[in-house]
mmCIF file of the C-alpha atoms, coordinates in Angstrom:
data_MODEL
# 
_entry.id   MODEL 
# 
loop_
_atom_site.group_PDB 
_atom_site.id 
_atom_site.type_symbol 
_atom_site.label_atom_id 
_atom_site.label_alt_id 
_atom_site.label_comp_id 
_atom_site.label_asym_id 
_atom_site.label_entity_id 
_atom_site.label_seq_id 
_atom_site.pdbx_PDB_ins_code 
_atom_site.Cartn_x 
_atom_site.Cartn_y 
_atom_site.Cartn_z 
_atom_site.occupancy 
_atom_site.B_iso_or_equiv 
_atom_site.pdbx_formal_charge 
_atom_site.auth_seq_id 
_atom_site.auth_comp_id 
_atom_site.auth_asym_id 
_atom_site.auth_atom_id 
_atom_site.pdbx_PDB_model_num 
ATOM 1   C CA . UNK A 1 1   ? 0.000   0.000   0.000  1.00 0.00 ? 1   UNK A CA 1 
ATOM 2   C CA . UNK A 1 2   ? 0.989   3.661   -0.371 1.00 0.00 ? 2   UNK A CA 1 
ATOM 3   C CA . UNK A 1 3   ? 1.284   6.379   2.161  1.00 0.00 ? 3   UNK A CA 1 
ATOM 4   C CA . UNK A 1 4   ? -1.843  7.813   0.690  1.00 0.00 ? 4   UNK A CA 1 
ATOM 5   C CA . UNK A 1 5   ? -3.896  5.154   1.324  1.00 0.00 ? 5   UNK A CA 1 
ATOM 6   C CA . UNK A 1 6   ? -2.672  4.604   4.605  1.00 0.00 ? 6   UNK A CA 1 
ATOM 7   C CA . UNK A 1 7   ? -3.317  8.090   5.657  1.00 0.00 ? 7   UNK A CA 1 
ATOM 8   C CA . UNK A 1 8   ? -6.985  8.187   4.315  1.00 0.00 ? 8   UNK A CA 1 
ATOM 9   C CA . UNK A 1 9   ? -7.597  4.933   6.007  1.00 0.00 ? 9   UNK A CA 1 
ATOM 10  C CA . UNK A 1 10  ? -6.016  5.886   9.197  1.00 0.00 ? 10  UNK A CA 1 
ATOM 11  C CA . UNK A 1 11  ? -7.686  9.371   9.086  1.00 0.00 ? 11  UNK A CA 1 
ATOM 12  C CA . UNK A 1 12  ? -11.244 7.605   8.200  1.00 0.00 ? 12  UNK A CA 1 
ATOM 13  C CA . UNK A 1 13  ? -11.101 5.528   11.696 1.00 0.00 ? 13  UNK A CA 1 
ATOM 14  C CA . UNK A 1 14  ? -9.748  8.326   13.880 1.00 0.00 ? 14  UNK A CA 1 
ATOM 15  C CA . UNK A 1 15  ? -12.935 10.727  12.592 1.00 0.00 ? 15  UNK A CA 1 
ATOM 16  C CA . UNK A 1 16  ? -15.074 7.752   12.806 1.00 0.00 ? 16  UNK A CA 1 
ATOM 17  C CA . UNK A 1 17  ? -14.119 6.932   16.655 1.00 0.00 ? 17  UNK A CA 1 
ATOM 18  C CA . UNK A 1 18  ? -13.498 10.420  17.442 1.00 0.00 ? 18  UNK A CA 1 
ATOM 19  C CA . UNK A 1 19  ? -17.246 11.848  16.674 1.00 0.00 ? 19  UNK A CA 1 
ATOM 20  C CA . UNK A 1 20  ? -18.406 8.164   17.925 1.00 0.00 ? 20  UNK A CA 1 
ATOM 21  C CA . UNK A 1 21  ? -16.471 8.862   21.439 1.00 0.00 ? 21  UNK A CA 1 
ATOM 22  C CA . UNK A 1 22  ? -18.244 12.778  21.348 1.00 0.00 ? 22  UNK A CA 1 
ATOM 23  C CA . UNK A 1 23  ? -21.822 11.784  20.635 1.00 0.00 ? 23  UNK A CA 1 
ATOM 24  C CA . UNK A 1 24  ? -22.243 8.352   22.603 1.00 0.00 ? 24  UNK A CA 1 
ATOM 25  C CA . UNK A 1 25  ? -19.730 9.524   25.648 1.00 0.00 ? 25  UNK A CA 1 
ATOM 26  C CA . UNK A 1 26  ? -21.715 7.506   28.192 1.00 0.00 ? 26  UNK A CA 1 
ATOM 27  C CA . UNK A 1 27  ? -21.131 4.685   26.463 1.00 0.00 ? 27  UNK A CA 1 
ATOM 28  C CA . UNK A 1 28  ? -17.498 4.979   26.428 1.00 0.00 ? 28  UNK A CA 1 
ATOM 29  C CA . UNK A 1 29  ? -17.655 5.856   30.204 1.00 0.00 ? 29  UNK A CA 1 
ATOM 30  C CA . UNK A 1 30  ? -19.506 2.373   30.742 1.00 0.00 ? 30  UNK A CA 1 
ATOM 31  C CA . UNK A 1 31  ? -17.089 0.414   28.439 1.00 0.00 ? 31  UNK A CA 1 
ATOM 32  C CA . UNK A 1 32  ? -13.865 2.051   30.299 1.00 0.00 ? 32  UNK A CA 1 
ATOM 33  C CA . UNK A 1 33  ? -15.414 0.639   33.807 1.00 0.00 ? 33  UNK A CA 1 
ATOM 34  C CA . UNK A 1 34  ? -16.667 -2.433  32.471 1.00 0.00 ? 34  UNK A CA 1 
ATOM 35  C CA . UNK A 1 35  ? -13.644 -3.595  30.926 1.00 0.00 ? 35  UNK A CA 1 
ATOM 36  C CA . UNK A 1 36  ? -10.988 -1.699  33.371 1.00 0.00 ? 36  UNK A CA 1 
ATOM 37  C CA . UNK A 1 37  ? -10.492 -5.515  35.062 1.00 0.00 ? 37  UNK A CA 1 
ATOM 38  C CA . UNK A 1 38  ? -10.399 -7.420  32.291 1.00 0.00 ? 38  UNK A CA 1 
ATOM 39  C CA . UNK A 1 39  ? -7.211  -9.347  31.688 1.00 0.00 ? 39  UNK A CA 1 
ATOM 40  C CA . UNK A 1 40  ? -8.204  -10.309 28.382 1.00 0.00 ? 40  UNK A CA 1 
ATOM 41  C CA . UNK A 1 41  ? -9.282  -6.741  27.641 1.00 0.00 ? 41  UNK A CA 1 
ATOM 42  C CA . UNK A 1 42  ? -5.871  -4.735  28.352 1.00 0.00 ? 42  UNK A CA 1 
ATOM 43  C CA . UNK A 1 43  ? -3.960  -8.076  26.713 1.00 0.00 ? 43  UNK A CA 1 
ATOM 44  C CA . UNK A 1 44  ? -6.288  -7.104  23.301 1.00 0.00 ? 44  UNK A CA 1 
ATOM 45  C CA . UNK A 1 45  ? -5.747  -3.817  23.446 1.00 0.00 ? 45  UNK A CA 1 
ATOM 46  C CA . UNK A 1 46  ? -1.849  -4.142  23.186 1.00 0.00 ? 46  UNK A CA 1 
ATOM 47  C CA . UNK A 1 47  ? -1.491  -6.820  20.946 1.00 0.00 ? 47  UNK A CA 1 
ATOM 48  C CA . UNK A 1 48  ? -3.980  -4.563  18.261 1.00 0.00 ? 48  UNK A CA 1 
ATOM 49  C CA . UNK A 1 49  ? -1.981  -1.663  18.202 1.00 0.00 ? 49  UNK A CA 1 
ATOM 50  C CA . UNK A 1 50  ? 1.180   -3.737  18.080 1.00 0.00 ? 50  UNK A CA 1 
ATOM 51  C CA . UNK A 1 51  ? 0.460   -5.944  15.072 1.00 0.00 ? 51  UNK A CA 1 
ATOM 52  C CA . UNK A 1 52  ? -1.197  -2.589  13.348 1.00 0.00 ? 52  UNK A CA 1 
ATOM 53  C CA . UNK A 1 53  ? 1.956   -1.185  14.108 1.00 0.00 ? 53  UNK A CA 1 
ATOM 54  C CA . UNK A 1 54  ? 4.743   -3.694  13.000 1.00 0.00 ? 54  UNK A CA 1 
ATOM 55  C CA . UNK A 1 55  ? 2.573   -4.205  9.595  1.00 0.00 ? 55  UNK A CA 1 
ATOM 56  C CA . UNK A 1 56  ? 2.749   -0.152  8.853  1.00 0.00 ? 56  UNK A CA 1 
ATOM 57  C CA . UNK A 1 57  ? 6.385   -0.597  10.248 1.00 0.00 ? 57  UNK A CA 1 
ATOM 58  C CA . UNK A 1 58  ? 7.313   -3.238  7.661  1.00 0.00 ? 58  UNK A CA 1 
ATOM 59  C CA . UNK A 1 59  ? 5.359   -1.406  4.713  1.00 0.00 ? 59  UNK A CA 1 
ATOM 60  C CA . UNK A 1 60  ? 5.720   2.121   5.561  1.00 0.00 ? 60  UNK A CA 1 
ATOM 61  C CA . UNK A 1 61  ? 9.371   2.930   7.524  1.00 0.00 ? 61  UNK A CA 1 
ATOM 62  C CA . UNK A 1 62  ? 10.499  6.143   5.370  1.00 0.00 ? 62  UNK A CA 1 
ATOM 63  C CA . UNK A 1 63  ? 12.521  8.420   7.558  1.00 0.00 ? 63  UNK A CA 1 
ATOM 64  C CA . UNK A 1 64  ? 12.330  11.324  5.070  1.00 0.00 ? 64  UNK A CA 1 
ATOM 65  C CA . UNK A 1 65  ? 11.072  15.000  5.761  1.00 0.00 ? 65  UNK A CA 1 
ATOM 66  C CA . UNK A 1 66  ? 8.019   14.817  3.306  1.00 0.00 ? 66  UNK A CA 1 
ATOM 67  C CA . UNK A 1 67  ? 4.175   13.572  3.907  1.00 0.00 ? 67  UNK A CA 1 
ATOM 68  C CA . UNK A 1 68  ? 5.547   9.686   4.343  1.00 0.00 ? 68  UNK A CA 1 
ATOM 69  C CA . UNK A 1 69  ? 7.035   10.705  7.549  1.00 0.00 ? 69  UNK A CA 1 
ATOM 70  C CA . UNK A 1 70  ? 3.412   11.543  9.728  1.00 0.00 ? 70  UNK A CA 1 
ATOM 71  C CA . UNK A 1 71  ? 2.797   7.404   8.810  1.00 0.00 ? 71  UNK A CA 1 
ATOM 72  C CA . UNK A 1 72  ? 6.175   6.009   9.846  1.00 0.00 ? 72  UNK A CA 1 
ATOM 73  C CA . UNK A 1 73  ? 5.933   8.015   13.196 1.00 0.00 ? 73  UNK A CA 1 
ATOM 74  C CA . UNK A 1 74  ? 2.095   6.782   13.760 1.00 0.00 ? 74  UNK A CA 1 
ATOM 75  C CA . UNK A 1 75  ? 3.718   3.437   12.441 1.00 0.00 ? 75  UNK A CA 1 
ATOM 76  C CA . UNK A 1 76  ? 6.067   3.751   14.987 1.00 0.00 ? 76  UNK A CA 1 
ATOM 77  C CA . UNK A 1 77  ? 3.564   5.054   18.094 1.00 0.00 ? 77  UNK A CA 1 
ATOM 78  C CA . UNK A 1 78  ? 1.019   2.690   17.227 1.00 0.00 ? 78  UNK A CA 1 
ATOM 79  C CA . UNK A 1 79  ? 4.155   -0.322  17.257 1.00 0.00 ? 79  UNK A CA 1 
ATOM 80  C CA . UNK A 1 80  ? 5.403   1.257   20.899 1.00 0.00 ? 80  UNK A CA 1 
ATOM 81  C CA . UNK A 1 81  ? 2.174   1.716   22.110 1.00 0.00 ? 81  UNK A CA 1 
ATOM 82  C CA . UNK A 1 82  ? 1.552   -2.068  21.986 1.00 0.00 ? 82  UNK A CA 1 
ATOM 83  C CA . UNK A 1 83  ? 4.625   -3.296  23.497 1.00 0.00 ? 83  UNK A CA 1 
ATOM 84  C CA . UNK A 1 84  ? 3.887   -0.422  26.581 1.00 0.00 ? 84  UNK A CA 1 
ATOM 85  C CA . UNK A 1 85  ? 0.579   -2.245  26.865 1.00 0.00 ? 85  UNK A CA 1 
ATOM 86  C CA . UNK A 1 86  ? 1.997   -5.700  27.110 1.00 0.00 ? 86  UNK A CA 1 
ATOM 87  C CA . UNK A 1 87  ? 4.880   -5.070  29.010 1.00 0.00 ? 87  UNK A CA 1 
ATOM 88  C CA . UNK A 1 88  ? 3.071   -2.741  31.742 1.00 0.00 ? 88  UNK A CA 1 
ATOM 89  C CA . UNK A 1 89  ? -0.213  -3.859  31.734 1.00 0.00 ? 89  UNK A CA 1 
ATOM 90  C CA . UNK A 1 90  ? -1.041  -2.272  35.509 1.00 0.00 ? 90  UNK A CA 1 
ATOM 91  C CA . UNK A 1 91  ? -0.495  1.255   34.405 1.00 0.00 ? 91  UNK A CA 1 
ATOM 92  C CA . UNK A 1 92  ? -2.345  0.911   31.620 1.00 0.00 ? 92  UNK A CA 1 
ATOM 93  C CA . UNK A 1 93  ? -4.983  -0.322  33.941 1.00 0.00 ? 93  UNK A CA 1 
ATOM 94  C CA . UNK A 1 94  ? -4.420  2.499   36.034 1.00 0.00 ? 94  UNK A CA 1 
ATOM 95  C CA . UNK A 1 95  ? -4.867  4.968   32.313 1.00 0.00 ? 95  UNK A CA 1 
ATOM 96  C CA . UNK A 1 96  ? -8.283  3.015   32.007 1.00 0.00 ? 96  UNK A CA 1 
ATOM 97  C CA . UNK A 1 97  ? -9.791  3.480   35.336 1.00 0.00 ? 97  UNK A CA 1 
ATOM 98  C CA . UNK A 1 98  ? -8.825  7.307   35.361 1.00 0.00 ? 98  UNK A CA 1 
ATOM 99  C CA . UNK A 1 99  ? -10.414 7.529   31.855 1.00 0.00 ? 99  UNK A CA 1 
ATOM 100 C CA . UNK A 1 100 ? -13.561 6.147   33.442 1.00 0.00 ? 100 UNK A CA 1 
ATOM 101 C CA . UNK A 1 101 ? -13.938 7.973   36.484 1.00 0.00 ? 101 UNK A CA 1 
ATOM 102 C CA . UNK A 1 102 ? -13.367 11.360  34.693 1.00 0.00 ? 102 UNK A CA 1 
ATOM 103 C CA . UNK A 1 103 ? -15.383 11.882  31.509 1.00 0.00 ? 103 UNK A CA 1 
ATOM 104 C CA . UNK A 1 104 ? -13.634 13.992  30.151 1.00 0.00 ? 104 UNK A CA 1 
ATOM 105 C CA . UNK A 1 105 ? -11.144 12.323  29.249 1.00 0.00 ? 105 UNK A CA 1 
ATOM 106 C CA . UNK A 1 106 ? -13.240 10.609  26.714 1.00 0.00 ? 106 UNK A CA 1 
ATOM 107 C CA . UNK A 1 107 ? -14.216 14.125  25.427 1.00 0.00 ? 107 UNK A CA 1 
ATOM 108 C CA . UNK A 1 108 ? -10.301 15.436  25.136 1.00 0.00 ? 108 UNK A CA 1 
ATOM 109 C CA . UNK A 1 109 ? -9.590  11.935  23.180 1.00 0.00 ? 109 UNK A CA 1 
ATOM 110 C CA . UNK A 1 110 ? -12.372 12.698  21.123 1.00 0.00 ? 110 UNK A CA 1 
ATOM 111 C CA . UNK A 1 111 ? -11.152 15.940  19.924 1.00 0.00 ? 111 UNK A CA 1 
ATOM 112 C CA . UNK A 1 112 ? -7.653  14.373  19.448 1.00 0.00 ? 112 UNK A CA 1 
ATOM 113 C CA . UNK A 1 113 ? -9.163  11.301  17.526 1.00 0.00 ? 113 UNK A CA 1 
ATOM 114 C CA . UNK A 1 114 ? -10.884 13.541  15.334 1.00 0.00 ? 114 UNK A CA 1 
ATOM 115 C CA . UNK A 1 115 ? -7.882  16.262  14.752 1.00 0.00 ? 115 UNK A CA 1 
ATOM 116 C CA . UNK A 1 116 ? -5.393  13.222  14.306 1.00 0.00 ? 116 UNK A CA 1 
ATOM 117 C CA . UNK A 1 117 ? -8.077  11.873  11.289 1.00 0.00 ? 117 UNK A CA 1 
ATOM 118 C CA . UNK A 1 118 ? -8.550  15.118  9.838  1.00 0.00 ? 118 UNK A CA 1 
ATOM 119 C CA . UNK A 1 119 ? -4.560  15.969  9.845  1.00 0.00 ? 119 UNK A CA 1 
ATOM 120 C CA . UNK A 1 120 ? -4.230  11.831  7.884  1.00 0.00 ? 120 UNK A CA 1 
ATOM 121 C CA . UNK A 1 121 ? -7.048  12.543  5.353  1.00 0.00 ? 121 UNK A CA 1 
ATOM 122 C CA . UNK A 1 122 ? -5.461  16.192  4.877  1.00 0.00 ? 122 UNK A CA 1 
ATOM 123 C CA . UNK A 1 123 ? -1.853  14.066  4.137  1.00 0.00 ? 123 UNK A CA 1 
ATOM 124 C CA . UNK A 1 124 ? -3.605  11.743  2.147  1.00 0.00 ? 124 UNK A CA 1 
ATOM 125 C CA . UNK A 1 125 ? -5.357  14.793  0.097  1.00 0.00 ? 125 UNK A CA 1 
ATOM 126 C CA . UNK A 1 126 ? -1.983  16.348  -0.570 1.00 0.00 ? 126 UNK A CA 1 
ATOM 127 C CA . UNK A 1 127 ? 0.220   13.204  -1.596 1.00 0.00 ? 127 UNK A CA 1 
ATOM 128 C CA . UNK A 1 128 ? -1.932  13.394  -5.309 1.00 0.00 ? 128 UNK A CA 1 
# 
């Protein structure tokens, strides 16, 4: 794949999740405390981002100052971001449960999800 697909398809998702965190917030409330103590949960949700992340890794590692770099360095968070989550799973426990017990949290990731999609579509836009 090329770095403009990439970046439309990342930027899709993060718009997609960001305006679904903003508009069903209560629901993202209840799935933070619901699945805060769920060993299976928190070992998911770092082996997702970490195969995401080696794929884009493998395809997509160009070090060069143009629009390829914004996709190796989500490449790379998204690859780092995994192995945190795996290798300290009781802080990211600790991440979850303060997500749930103040809301907004949900609404400040929200407005990130939704600036980090718009900033990948707008790199997607610009590579044609």
């Amino acid at each position: 794949m090329n770095v403009d697909v990439i970046s439309e398809v990342i930027g899709m998702v993060y718009v997609v999740m960001g305006i679904s965190m903003f508009v069903q917030k209560d629901f993202y409330v209840q799935l933070m405390e619901e699945v805060q103590n769920s060993a299976a949960w928190h070992f998911s949700a770092g082996v997702m981002p970490l195969i995401l992340g080696a794929l884009l890794v493998v395809n997509q590692d160009t070090w060069a100052w143009d629009w390829n770099l914004p996709v190796t360095v989500f490449a790379w968070v998204m690859f780092l971001t995994g192995i945190f989550r795996l290798w300290m799973p009781s802080y990211h426990k600790k991440l979850v449960k303060r997500i749930a017990e103040e809301d907004k949290w949900i609404y400040a990731s929200s407005v990130l999800c939704i600036a980090i999609g718009l900033f990948f579509i707008y790199v997607a836009e610009v590579q044609l």
